[in-house]
C-alpha positions as CSV (number, residue, x, y, z in Angstrom):
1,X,60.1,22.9,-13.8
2,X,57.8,20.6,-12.0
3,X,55.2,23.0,-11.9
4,X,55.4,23.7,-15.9
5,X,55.2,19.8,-16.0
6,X,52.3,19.2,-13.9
7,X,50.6,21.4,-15.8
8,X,51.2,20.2,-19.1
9,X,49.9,17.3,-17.7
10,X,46.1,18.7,-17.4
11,X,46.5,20.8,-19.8
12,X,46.2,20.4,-24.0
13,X,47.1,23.3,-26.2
14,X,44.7,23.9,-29.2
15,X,46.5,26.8,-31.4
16,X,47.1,29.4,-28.5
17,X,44.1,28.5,-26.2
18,X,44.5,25.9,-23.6
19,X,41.8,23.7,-22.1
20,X,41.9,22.0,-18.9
21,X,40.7,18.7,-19.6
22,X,40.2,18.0,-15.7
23,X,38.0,20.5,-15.0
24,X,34.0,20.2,-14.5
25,X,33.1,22.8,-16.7
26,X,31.0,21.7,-19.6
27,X,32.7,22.4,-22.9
28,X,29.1,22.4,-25.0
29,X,27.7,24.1,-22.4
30,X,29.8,26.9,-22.5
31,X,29.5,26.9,-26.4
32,X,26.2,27.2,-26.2
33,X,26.8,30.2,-23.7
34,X,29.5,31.9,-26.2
35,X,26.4,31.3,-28.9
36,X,23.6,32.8,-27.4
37,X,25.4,35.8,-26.5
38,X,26.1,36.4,-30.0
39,X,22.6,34.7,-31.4
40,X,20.5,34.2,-28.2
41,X,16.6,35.8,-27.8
42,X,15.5,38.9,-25.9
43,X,12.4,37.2,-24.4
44,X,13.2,33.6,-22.5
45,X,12.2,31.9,-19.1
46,X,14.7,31.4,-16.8
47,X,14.9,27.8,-16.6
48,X,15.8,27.9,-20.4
49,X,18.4,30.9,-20.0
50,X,21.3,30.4,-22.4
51,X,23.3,32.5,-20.3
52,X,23.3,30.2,-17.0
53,X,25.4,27.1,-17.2
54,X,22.7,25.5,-14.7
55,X,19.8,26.4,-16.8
56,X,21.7,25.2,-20.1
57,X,22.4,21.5,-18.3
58,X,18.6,21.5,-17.3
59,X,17.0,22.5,-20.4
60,X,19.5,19.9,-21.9
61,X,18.2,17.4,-18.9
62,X,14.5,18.1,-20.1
63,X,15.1,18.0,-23.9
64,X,16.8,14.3,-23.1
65,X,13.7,13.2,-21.1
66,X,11.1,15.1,-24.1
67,X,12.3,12.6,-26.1
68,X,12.4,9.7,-24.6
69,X,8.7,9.3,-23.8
70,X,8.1,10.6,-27.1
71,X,10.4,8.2,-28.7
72,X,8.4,5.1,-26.3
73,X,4.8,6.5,-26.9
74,X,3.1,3.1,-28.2
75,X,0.9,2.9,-30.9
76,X,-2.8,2.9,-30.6
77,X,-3.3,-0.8,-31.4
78,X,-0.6,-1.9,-28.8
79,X,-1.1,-3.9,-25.6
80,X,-0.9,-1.1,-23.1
81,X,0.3,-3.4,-20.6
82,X,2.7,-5.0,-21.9
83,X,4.3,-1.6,-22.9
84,X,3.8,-0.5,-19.2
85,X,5.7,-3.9,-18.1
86,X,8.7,-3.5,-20.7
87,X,9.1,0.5,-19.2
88,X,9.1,-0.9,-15.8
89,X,12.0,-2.4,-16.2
90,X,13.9,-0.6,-18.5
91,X,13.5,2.7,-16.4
92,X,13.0,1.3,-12.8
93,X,9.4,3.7,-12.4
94,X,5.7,2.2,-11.0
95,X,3.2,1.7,-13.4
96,X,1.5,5.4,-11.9
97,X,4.3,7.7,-12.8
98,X,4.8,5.5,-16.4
99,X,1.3,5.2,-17.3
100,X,0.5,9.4,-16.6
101,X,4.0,9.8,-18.5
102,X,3.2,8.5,-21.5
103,X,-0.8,10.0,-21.4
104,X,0.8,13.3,-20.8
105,X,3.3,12.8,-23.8
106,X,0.0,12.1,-26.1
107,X,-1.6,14.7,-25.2
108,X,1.2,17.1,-26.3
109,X,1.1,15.1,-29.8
110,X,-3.1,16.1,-30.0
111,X,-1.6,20.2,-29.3
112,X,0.2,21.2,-32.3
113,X,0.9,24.6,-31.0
114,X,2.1,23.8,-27.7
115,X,4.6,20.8,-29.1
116,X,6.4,23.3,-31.1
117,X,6.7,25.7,-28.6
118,X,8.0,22.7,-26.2
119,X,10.0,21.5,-28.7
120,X,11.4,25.0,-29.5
121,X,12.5,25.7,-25.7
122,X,12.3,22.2,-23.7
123,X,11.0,24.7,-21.0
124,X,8.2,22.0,-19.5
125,X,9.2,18.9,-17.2
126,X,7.1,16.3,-16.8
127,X,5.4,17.7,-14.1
128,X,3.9,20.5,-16.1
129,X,3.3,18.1,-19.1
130,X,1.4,15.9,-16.5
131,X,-0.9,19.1,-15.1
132,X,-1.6,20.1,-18.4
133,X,-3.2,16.5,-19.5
134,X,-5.0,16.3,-16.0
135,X,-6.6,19.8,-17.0
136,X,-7.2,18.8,-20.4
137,X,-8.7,15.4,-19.6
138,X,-12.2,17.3,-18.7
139,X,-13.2,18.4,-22.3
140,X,-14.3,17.1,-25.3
141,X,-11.0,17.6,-27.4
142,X,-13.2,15.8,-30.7
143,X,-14.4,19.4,-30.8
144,X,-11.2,20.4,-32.8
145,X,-12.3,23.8,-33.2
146,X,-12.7,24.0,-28.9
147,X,-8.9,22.1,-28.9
148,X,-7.7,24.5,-31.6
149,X,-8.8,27.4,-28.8
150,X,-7.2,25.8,-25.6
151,X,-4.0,24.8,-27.7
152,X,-3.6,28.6,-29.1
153,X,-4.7,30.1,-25.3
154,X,-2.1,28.2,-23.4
155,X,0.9,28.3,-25.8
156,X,0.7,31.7,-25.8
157,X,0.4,31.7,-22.0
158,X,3.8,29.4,-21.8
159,X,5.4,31.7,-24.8
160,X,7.7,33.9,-22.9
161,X,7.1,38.0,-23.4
162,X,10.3,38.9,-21.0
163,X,13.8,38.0,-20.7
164,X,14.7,35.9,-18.1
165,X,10.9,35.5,-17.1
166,X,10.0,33.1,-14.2
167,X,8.2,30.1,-16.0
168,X,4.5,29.2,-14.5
169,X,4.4,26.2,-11.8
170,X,2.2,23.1,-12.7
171,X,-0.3,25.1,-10.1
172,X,-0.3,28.3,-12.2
173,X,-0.8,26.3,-15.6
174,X,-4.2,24.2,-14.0
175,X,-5.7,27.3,-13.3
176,X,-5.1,28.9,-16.4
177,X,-5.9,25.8,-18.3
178,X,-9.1,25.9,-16.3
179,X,-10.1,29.3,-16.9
180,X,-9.5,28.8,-20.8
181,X,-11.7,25.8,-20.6
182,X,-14.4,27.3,-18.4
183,X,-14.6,30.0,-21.7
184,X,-15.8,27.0,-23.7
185,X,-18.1,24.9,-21.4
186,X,-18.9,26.8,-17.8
187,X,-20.4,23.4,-16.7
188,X,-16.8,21.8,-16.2
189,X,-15.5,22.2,-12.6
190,X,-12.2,23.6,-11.6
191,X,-11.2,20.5,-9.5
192,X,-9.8,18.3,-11.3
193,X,-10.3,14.9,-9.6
194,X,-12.9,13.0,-11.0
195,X,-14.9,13.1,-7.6
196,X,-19.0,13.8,-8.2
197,X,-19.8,18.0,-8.5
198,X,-22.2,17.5,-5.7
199,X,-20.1,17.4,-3.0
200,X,-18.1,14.2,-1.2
201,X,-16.8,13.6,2.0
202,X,-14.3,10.5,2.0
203,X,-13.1,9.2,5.3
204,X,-9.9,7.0,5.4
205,X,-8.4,5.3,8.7
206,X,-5.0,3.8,8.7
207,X,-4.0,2.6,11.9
208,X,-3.5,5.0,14.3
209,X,-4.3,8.1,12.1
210,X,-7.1,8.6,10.0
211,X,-7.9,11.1,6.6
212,X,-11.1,13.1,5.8
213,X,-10.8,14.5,2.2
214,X,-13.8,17.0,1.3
215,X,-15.0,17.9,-2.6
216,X,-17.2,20.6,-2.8
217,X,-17.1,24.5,-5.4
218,X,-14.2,25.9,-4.3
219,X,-15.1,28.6,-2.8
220,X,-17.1,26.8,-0.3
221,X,-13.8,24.9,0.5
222,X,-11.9,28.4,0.9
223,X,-14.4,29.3,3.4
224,X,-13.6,26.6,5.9
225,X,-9.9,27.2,4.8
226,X,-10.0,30.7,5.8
227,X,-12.2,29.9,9.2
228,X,-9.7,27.1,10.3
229,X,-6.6,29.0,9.9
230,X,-8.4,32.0,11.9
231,X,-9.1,30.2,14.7
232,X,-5.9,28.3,14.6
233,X,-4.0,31.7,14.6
234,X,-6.5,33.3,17.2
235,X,-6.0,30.1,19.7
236,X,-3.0,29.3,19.2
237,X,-3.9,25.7,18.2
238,X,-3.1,23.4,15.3
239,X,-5.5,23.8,12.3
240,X,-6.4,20.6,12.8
241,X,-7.6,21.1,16.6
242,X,-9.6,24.1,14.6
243,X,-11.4,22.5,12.6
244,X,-12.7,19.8,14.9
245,X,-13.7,22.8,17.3
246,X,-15.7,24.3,14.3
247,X,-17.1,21.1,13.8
248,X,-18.6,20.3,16.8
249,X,-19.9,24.4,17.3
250,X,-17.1,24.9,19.9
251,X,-15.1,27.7,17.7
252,X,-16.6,31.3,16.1
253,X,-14.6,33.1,13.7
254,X,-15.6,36.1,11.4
255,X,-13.9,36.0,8.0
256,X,-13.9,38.1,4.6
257,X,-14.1,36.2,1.6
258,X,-12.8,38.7,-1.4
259,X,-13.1,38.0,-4.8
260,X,-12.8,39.8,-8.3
261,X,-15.5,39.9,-11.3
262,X,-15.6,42.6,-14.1
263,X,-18.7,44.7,-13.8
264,X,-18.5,45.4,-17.6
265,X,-18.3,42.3,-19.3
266,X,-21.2,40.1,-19.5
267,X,-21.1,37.0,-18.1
268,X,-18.0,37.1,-16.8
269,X,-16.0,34.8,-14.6
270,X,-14.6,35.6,-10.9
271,X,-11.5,35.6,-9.7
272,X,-10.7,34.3,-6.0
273,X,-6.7,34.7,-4.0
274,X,-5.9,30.6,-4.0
275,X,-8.9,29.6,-6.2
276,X,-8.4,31.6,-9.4
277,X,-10.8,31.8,-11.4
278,X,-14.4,30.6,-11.0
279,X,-17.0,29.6,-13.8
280,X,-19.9,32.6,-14.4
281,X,-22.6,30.5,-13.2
282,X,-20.8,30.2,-9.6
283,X,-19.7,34.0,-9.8
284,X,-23.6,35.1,-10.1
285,X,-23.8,33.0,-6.9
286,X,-21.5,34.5,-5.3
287,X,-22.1,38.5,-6.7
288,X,-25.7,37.6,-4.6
289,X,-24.3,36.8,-1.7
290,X,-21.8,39.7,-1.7
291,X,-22.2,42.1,1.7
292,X,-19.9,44.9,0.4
293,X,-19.0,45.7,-3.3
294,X,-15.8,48.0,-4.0
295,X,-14.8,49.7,-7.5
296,X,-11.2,48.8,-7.9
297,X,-10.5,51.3,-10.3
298,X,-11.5,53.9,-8.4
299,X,-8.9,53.3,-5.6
300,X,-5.7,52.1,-8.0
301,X,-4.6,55.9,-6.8
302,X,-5.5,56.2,-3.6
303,X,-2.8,57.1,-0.9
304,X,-2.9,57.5,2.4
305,X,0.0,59.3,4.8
306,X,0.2,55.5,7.4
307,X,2.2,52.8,7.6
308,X,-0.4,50.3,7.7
309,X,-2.2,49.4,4.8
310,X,-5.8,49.6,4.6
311,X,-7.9,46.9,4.1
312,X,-9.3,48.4,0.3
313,X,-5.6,49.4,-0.8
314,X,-4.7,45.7,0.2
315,X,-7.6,44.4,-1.7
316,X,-6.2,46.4,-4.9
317,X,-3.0,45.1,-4.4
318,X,-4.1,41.4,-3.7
319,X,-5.7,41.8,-7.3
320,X,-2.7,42.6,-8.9
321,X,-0.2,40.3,-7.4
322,X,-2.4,37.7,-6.8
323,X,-0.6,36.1,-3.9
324,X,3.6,36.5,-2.6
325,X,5.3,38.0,-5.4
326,X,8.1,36.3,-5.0
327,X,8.5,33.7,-8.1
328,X,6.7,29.9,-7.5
329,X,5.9,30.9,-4.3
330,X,1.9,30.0,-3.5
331,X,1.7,31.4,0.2
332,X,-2.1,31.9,1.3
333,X,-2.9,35.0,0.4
334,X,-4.1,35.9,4.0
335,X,-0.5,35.2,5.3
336,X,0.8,38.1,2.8
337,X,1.9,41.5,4.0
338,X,2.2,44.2,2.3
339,X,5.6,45.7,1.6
340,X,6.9,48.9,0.8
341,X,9.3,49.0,-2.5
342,X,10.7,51.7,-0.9
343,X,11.0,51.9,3.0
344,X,8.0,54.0,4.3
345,X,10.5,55.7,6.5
346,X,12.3,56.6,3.1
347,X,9.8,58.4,1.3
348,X,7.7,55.2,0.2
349,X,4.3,56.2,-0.3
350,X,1.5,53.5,0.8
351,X,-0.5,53.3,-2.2
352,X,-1.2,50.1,-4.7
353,X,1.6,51.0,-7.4
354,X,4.3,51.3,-4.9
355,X,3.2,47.5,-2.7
356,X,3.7,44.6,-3.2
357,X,2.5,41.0,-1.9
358,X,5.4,38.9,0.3
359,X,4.4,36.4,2.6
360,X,6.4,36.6,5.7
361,X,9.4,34.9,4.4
362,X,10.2,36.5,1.3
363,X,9.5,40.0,3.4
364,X,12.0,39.1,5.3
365,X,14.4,38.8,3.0
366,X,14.0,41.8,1.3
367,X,14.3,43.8,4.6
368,X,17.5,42.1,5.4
369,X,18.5,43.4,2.1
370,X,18.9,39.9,0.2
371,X,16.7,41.0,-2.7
372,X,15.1,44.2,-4.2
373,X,12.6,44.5,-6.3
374,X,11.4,46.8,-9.1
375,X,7.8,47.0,-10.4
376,X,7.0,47.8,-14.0
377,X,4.3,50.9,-13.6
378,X,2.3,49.7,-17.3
379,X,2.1,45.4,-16.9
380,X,2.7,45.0,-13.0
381,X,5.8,42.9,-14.2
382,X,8.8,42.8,-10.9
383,X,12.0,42.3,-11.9
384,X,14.1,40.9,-8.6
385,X,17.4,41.3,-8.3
386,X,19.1,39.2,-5.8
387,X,22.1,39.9,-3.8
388,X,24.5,37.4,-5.7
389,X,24.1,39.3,-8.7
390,X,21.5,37.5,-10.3
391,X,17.8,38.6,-11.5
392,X,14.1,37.2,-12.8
393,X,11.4,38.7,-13.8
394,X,8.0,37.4,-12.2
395,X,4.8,38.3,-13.9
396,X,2.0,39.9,-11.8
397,X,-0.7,36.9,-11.0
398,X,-3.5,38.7,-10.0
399,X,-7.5,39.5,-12.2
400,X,-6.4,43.1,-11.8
401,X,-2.9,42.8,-13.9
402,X,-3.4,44.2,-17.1
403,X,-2.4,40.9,-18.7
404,X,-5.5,39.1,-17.1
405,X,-7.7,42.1,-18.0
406,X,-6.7,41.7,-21.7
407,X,-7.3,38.4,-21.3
408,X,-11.1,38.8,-19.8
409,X,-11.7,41.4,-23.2
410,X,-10.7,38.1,-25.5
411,X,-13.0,36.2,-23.4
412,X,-15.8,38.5,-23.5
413,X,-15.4,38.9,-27.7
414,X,-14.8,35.1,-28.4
415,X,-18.1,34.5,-26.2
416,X,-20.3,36.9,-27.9
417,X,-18.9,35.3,-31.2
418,X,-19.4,31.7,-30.0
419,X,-23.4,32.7,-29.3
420,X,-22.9,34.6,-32.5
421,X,-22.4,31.6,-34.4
422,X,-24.3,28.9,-32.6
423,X,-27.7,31.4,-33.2
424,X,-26.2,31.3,-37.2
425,X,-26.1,28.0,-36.8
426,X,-29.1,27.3,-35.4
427,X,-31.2,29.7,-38.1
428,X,-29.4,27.9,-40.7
429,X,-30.3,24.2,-40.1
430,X,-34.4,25.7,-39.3
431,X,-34.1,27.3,-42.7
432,X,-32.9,23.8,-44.5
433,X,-35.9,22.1,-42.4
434,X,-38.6,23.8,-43.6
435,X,-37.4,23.9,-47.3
436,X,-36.9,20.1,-46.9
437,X,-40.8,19.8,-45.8
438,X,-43.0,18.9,-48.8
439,X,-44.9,22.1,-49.7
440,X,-48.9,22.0,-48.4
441,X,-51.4,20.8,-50.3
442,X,-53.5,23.2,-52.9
443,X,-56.4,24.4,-51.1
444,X,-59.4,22.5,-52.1
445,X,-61.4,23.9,-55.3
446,X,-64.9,25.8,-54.6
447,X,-67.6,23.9,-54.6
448,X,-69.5,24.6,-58.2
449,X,-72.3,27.1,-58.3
450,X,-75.8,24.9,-57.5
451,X,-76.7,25.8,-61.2
């Protein structure tokens, strides 16, 4: 009796069904749940799933925050800081994370595309809304037929094409966003501070510590990356304590610097592991410089009867994955190993459509048996499937994923059209100049005949 009490007590009856009013479960959430199994899409990220209570209350959390910075944008002729001030104190925030709110919510207003995608899903935080303004910040958006282009390229990169796909990390979207930008004008750099192209070195001492920050092409930068972690590894020493031993001549390391260009596509960009991808003008650099060349297509098949990977096979498979496979993970490519879907000792063959990219972590836990993977044979997709039950799928990252060839094609056709056009252009306003020009004067009459 005083259990069917105590029970009562928590409990309300609606028809036959009964609710436990005490509990933490969400009752809209789980609507929503009950919905989308009935109404809910095919292709969706994982941070938007309608089929995860935690992913429901986030998307929820982000569609709350969405709108209030768009509901506090101010308008143009408003005192900025006196809208800045009022925000500080209604939402406790500094006037950095306020001020690069509220230019990030803007932009999104200027991109048409992407706000109704956002506004569709709620699938970007602020983070992402905030790397996609820094990115943007580098072109001339009054070119509206240049913004029309970046705002169709990177909705449909943020459009999901899987179900339960991982969504791209604020990284991810500033290198795409890059790359689409670099189609339009080469002469923008990939770094996004507003440091001078040339080159800076910036020295900062605080105390006892002090801070050298260096701006220079990136691939210049992943050249001393790749040395200092070398000779770290190879000494045993910090990186720090190997880069002042490169410095001052004490320290010699031999490194490989791979990168990734299409051979038949003119003026196309390259493609670097931790870079991504580099303007055309830099690439020619770089194809001049280059001590070995290797046709990737011609070794997609190759398989050899080792363990061990070989260093062209790895390249292959570097190009596809990009870096770790494993979701948002950005582990230095050079830390990767490669991994066998399927134990070698089990049959699994070491070629490029049956490896895959971990860095040492994530290998770990897929020997241990905490996740397996499986690799789509036509896009280079993985879908992981974890040991709780639970699954994404995580596209391939890499220049060599047919994704970012298809890409390169549309790059390659809206390139020859751009020069198209600008030589149509450019024959149409000469034509209008000379017919504005006042015909020439009638030649002079002939001089009469002396009689």
């Amino acid at each position: 009796m005083g259990a069917e009490q105590g029970s009562e007590e928590h409990l309300k009856g609606v028809g036959d069904m009964k609710i436990d009013i005490d509990s933490d479960l969400d009752f809209a959430s789980t609507v929503e749940m009950e919905l989308a199994k009935l109404l809910g899409p095919d292709k969706y990220y994982s941070c938007v799933s309608p089929y995860d209570r935690v992913s429901v209350q986030g998307a929820r959390m982000r569609r709350s925050d969405y709108r209030l910075w768009q509901e506090v944008l101010p308008e143009d002729e408003a005192d900025i800081a006196l809208v800045v001030a009022g925000l500080k104190r209604q939402l406790g925030r500094g006037d950095g994370y306020i001020t690069s709110a509220l230019y990030a919510h803007q932009r999104i207003t200027e991109m048409p595309r992407l706000r109704a995608l956002q506004e569709s899903m709620f699938h970007l935080d602020l983070d992402r809304l905030k790397a996609i303004d820094a990115v943007m910040s580098k072109t001339d958006t009054t070119v509206a037929e240049n913004l029309e282009i970046i705002d169709e390229q990177i909705t449909a990169y943020l459009t999901p094409s899987r179900a339960n796909q991982l969504l791209p990390s604020a990284a991810q979207i500033r290198k795409k966003l890059n790359a689409i930008i670099q189609e339009l004008d080469d002469s923008i750099s990939t770094d996004d501070s507003s440091a001078p192209s040339e080159g800076t070195v910036d020295v900062v001492y605080d105390g006892d510590r002090a801070f050298l920050n260096v701006e220079m092409e990136p691939m210049q930068i992943k050249e001393i990356e790749n040395r200092v972690r070398k000779l770290a590894k190879r000494e045993k020493i910090s990186q720090a304590e190997a880069l002042r031993r490169l410095i001052r001549g004490e320290g010699k390391t031999d490194i490989v610097l791979d990168f990734y260009r299409a051979t038949d596509i003119p003026d196309a960009p390259a493609w670097a592991p931790g870079v991504g991808w580099i303007p055309a003008a830099q690439a020619e650099r770089l194809v001049q410089q280059a001590t070995q060349t290797r046709d990737m297509d011609a070794l997609y098949d190759k398989v050899v009867p080792d363990y061990r990977t070989p260093d062209d096979i790895r390249s292959v498979v570097i190009g596809l994955d990009g870096t770790c496979s494993d979701g948002d993970c950005l582990c230095h490519e050079d830390r990767t190993q490669m991994d066998h879907r399927i134990d070698h000792k089990d049959g699994g063959p070491t070629t490029a459509a049956h490896l895959a990219a971990l860095c040492p972590t994530h290998h770990n836990v897929k020997t241990d048996g905490r996740v397996f993977y499986l690799i789509d044979p036509i896009t280079r997709d993985k879908y992981f499937l974890y040991e709780d039950g639970t699954w994404v799928m995580v596209e391939a990252k890499g220049p060599l994923a047919p994704k970012a060839k298809n890409w390169l094609q549309t790059f390659s056709q809206r390139l020859a059209n751009r020069r198209q056009r600008i030589r149509e252009e450019s024959q149409a306003k000469r034509e209008a100049e000379q017919a504005a020009q006042p015909p020439p004067p009638p030649p002079p009459p002939d001089d009469p005949p002396p009689f």
